[in-house]
matplotlib code that plots the C-alpha trace (Angstrom):
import matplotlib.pyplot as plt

x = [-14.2, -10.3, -11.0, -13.8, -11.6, -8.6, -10.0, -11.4, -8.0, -5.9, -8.8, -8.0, -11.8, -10.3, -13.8, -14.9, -12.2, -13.4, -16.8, -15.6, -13.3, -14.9, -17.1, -16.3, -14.7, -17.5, -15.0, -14.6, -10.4, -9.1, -6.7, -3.6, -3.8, -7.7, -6.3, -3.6, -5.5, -8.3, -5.8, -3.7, -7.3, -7.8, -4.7, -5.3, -8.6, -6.5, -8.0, -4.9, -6.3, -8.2, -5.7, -3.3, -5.8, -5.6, -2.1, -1.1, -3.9, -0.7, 1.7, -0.1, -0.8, 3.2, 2.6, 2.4, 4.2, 2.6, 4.4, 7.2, 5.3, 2.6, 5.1, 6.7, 3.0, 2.0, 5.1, 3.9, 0.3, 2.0, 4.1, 0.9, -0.7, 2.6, 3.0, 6.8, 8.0, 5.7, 6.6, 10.0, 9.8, 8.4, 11.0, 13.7, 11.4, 11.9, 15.9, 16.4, 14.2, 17.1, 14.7, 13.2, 12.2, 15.5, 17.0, 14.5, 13.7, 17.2, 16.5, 13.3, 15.0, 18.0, 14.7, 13.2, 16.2, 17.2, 13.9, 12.5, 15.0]
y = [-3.8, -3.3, -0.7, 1.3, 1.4, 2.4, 5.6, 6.5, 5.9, 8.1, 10.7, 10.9, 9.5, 7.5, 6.9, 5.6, 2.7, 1.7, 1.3, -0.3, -2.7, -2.9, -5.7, -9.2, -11.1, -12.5, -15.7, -15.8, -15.6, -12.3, -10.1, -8.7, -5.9, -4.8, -5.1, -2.7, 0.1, -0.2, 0.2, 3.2, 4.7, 4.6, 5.7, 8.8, 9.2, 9.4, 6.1, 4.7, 1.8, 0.3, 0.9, -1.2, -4.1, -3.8, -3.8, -6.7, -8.7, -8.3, -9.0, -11.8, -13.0, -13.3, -14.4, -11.2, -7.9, -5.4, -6.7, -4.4, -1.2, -2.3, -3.0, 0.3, 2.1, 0.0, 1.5, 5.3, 4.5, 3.6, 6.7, 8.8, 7.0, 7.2, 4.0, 4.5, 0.8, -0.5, 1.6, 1.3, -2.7, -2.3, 0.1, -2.5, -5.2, -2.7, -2.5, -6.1, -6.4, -4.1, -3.0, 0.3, 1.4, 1.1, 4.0, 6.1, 3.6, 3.9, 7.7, 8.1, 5.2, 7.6, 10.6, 8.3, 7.6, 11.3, 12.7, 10.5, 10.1]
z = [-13.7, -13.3, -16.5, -14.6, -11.5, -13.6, -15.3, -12.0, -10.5, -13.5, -12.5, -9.3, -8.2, -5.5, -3.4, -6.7, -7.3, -3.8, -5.0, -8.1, -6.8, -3.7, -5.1, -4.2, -7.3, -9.5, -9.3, -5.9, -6.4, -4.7, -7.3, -5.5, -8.7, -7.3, -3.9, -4.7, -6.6, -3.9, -1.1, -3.0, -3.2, 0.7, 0.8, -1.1, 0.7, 4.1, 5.4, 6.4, 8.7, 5.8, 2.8, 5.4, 5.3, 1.5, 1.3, 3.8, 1.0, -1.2, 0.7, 2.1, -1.4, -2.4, -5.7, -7.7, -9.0, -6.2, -3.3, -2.9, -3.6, -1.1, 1.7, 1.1, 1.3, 4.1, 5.5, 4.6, 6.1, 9.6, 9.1, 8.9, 11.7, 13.8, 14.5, 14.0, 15.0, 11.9, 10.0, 10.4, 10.3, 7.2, 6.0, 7.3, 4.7, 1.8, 2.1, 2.2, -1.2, -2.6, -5.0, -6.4, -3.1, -1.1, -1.2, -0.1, 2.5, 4.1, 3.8, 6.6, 8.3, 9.1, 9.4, 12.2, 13.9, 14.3, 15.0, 17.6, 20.3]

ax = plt.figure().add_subplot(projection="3d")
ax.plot(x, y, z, "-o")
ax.set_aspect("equal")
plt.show()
């Protein structure tokens, strides 16, 4: 399955990875990594509300490689959906990780807090 959804994913079919991986799990154990590609595909597909839900599944998970990236998409979903004091919780979430993220984090932190006061 995570192979189907992959190709579609590399092919820019994001409605199909939400098909694919919209599936429950055949084990009945959620996958933060099918999470992840299935909320990036809403994402893409503009359907910020939902790829939210998908990436707070991460997050929520803890145990696994996706949370940072999630947290800092989460963050660009609220963006789009202007909810600027998410977002920007969020953003605060990405800086403390001090990770890949952080810089440009600190960058639309310093965006938001010019441009809407």
């Amino acid at each position: 399955m995570l192979q189907k959804a992959n190709i579609a994913y590399l092919d820019g079919d994001f409605k199909g990875v939400v098909e694919i991986l919209g599936q429950p799990p055949s084990n009945g154990i959620e996958n933060p990594v099918f999470d992840f590609y299935k909320a990036a595909s809403l994402q893409g597909l503009e359907n910020y509300n939902s790829a939210i839900v998908e990436y707070s599944k991460v997050i929520n998970h803890g145990d696994n490689l996706f949370v940072e990236e999630a947290e800092w998409y989460r963050s660009l979903c609220y963006l789009k959906l202007k909810n600027y004091e998410k977002s920007r919780s969020e953003l605060y979430a990405v800086i403390e990780r001090k990770g890949h993220f952080e810089n440009d984090a600190k960058a639309i932190i310093r965006r938001l807090k010019y441009s809407f006061k």
